[in-house]
C-alpha distance (Angstrom), angle and dihedral (degrees) to the residues before:
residue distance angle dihedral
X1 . . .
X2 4.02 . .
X3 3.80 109.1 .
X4 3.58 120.2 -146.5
X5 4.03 117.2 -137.0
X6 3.64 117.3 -120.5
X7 3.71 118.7 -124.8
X8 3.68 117.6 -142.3
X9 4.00 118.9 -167.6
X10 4.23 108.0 -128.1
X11 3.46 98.4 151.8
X12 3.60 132.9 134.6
X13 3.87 100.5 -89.4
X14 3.84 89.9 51.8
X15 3.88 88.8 48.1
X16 4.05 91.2 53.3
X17 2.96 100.0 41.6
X18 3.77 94.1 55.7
X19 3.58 83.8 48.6
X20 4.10 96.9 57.2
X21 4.24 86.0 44.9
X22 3.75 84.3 61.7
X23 3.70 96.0 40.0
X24 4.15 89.6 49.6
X25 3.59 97.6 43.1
X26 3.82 87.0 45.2
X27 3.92 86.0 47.8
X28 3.45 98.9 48.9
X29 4.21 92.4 45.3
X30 3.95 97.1 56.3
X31 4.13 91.5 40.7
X32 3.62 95.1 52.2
X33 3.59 117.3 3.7
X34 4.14 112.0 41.1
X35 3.13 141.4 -21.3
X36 4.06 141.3 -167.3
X37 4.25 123.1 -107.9
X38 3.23 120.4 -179.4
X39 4.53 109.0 -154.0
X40 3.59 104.2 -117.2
X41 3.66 107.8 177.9
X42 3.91 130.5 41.3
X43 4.54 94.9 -111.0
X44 3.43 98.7 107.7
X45 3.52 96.5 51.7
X46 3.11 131.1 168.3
X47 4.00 90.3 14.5
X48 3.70 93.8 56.0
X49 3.95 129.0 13.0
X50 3.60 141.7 -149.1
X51 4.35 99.2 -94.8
X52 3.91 87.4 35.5
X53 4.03 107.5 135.2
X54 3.61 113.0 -160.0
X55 3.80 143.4 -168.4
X56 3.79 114.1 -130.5
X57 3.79 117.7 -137.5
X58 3.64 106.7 -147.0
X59 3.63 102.7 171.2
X60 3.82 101.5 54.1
X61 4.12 95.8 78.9
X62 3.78 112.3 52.8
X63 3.36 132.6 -162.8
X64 3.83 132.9 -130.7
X65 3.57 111.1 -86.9
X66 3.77 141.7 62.8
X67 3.43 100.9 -38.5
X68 4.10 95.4 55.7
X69 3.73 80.1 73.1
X70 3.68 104.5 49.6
X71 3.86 98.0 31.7
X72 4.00 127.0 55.9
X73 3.16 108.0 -116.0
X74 3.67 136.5 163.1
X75 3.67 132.1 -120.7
X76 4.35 111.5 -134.5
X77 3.70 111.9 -103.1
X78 3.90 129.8 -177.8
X79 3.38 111.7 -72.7
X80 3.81 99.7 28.7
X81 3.84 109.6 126.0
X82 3.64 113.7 -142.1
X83 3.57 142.8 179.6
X84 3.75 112.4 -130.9
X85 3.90 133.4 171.1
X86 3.97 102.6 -99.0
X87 4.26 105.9 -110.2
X88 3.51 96.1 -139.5
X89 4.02 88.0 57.3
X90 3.42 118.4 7.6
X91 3.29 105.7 -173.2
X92 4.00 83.9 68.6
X93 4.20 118.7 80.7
X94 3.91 117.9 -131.5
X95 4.12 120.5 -166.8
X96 4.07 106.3 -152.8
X97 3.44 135.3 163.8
X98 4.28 111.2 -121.6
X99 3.88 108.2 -118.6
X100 3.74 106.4 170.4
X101 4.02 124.5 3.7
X102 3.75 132.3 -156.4
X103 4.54 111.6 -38.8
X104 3.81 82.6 14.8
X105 4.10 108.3 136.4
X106 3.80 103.3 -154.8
X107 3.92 138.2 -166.3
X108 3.46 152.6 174.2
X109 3.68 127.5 -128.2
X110 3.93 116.7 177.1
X111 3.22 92.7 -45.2
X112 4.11 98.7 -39.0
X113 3.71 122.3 111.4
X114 3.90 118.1 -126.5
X115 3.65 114.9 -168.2
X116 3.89 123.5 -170.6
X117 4.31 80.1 -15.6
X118 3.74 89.4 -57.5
X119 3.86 122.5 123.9
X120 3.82 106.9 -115.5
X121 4.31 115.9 -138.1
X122 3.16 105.4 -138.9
X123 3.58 112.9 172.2
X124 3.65 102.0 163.4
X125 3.86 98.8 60.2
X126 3.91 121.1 114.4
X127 3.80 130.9 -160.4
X128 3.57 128.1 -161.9
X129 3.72 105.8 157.8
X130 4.02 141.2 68.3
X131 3.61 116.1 -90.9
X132 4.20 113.8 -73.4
X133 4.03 108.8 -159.1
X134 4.19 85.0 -143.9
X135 3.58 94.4 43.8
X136 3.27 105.4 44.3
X137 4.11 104.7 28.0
X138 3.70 93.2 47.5
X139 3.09 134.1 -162.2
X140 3.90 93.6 48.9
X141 3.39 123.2 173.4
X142 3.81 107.8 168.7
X143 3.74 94.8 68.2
X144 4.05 121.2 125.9
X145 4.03 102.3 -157.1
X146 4.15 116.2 7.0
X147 4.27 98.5 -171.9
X148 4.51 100.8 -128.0
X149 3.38 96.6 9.5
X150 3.93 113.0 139.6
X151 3.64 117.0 -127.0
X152 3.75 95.1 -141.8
X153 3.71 86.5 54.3
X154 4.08 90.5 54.6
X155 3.70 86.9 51.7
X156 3.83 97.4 51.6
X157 3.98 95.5 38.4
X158 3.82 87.0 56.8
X159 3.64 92.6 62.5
X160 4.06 96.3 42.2
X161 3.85 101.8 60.3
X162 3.17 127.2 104.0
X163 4.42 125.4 174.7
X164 3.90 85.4 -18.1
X165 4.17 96.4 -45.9
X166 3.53 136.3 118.9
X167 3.78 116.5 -129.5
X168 3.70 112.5 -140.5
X169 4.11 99.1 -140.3
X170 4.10 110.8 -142.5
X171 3.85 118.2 -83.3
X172 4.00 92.7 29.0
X173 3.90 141.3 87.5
X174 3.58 138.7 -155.6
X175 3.71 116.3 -128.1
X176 4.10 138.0 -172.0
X177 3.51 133.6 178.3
X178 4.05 122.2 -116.7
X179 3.57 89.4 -123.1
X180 4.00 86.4 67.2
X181 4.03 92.6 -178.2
X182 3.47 96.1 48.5
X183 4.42 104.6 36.0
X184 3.61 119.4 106.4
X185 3.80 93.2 -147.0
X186 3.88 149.9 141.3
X187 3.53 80.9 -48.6
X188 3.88 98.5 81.8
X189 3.71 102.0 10.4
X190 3.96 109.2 33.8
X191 3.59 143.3 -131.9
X192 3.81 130.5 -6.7
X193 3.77 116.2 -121.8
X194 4.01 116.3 -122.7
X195 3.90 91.4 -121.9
X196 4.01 94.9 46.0
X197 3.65 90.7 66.0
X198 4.39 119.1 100.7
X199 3.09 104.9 -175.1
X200 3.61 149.1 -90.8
X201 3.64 128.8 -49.7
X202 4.35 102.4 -106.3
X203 4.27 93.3 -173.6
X204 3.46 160.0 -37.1
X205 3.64 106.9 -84.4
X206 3.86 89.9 175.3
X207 4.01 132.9 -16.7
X208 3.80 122.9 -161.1
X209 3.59 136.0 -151.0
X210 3.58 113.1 -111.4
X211 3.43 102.9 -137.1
X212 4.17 143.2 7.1
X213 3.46 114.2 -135.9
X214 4.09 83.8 -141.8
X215 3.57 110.2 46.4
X216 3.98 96.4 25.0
X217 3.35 130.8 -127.0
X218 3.89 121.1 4.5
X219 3.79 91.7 -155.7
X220 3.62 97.7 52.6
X221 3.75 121.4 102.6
X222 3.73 134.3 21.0
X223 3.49 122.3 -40.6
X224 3.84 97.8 -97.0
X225 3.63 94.2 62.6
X226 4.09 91.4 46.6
X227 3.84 92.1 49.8
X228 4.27 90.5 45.1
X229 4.25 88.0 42.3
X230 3.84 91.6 47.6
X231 4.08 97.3 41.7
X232 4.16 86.4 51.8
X233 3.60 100.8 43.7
X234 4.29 97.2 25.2
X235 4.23 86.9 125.9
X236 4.03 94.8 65.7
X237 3.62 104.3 28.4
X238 3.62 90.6 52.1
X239 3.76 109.7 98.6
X240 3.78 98.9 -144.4
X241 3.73 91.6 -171.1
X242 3.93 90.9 63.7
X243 3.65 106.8 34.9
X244 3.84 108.8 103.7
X245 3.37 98.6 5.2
X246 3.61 114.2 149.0
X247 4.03 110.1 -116.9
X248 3.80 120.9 -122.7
């Protein structure tokens, strides 16, 4: 019996085309479907820390259009937390916690948030600070000098209270940080636009410790010496408890 040998194609063209697959599948997954944020700032504590890695759920907020009929998305309630691109630069990513949404009258009561005259629960929040009468008795308008807060946003929160409330205009939402003492938020630089919003954070694929008592701080240094420090010591400055947790 002669056997024949069996030709298999490996060539190049197979090869890069594989490769562009990848590349377009890859493309399409981190433009539309998730995408990776890294916490940068201490406002969401203690839902979400400094060194938290998270995955990005892009689909779950729609937009208004064809594909809100066809896909099932979710509208944004109170409560959601969401990663947006900040308004006053986009190019930079903000993670906030929604507080009011659009027809939503909102107010601050030493330190409690009233929405529509209801008492909001908010279980999650975190102080760390003394009492601030703009902070915490929001919205104010009789202040002289409020430190970071945008004058466009003075201008426009003049002309959207009513008895002591904020009116949340159509198409935007009012966001604040779980860390309520330490958020740069709504507070001093307005509403978030429907279409600036991402999406919401989905998990924590991996959360890092933000410093070793040892070596010194993880964060310090160019990014070289962070990526080299983290690969060599990844098994204790891991924090097991946090990595893929779901966020909520």
């Amino acid at each position: 019996m002669n056997w024949k040998p069996v030709h298999t194609s490996s060539g190049w063209p197979e090869t890069i085309q594989s490769l562009g697959a990848t590349i377009v599948i890859a493309i399409f997954v981190v433009t539309f479907i998730v995408q990776a944020f890294q916490i940068p700032s201490e406002s969401m504590e203690n839902t979400l820390l400094i060194g938290d890695y998270l995955l990005v759920d892009k689909l779950h907020f729609g937009r208004d259009g064809f594909w809100d009929k066809v896909m099932p998305y979710q509208k944004v309630h109170r409560g959601d937390i969401v990663v947006f691109h900040y308004p006053v630069h986009p190019s930079d990513h903000f993670v906030k916690r929604v507080v009011a949404v659009p027809g939503d009258r909102l107010r601050m009561v030493n330190r409690r948030v009233y929405v529509n005259g209801t008492l909001e629960p908010e279980p999650y929040v975190h102080y760390s600070r003394p009492h601030d009468t703009f902070r915490d008795e929001f919205p104010k308008l009789d202040m002289a000098v409020v430190p970071s807060l945008t004058g466009s946003w003075w201008l426009q929160m003049q002309k959207l209270i009513e008895d002591d409330q904020l009116i949340v205009p159509e198409g935007s939402y009012f966001v604040m940080g779980d860390n309520r003492d330490d958020s740069y938020d709504s507070r001093y630089w307005g509403f978030v636009p429907q279409e600036n919003i991402v999406g919401r954070p989905l998990v924590i694929y991996w959360s890092m410790r933000a410093a070793d008592p040892e070596v010194g701080s993880v964060t310090a240094g160019d990014k070289l010496y962070r990526f080299l420090y983290a690969m060599g010591h990844i098994v204790q400055i891991t924090r097991w408890d946090r990595t893929l947790r779901l966020v909520k």
